[in-house]
C-alpha positions in Angstrom: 0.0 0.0 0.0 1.3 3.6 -0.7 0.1 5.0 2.5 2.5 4.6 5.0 1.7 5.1 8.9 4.1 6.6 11.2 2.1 6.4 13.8 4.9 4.3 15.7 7.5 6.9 15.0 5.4 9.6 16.7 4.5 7.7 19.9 8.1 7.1 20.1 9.0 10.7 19.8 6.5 11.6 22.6 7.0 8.4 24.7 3.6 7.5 24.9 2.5 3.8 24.9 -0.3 3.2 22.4 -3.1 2.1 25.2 -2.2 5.4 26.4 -3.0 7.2 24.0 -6.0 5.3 22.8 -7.6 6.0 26.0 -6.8 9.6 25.3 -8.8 9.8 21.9 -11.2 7.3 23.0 -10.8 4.3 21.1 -9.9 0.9 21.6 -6.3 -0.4 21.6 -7.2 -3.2 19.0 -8.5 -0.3 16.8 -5.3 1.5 17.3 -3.6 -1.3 16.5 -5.3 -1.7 13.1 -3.8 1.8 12.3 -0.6 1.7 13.5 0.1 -1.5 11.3 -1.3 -0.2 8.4 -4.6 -2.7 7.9 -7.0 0.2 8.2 -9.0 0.9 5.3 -9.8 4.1 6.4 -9.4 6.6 8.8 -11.8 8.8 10.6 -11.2 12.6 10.0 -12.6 13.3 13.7 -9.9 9.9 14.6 -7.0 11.6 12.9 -8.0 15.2 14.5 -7.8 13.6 17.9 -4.0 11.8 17.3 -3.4 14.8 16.0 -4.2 16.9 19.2 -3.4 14.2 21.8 0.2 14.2 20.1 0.7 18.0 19.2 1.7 16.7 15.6 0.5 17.1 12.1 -1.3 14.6 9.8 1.8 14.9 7.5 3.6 13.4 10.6 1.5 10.3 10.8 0.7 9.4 7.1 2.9 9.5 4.4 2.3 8.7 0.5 4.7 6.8 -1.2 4.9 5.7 -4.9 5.0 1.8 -4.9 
């Protein structure tokens, strides 16, 4: 897939766990975990908005397109 999620990279940065921060924005760990290894589908604007906020980043800094 040619979305790549970073999502790993930025929890490192903050040193945050994910169940941390999936209690945060209110989802479940599993569902985070979905994300993080790139089986998601598709992501929820108001999901992305609250990563975004809980870890003071940018969607850039979480999903990156690359050509395959």
């Amino acid at each position: 897939m040619p979305i790549v999620i970073n999502l790993d990279l930025v929890l490192a940065k903050r040193d945050m766990k994910s169940n941390e921060l999936a209690e945060i924005i209110g989802i479940t760990t599993a569902n985070l975990s979905i994300l993080k290894t790139g089986k998601a589908k598709a992501i929820r604007f108001s999901t992305l908005e609250a990563i975004c906020e809980a870890l003071d980043c940018q969607p850039a800094d979480i999903l990156e397109y690359t050509k395959e």
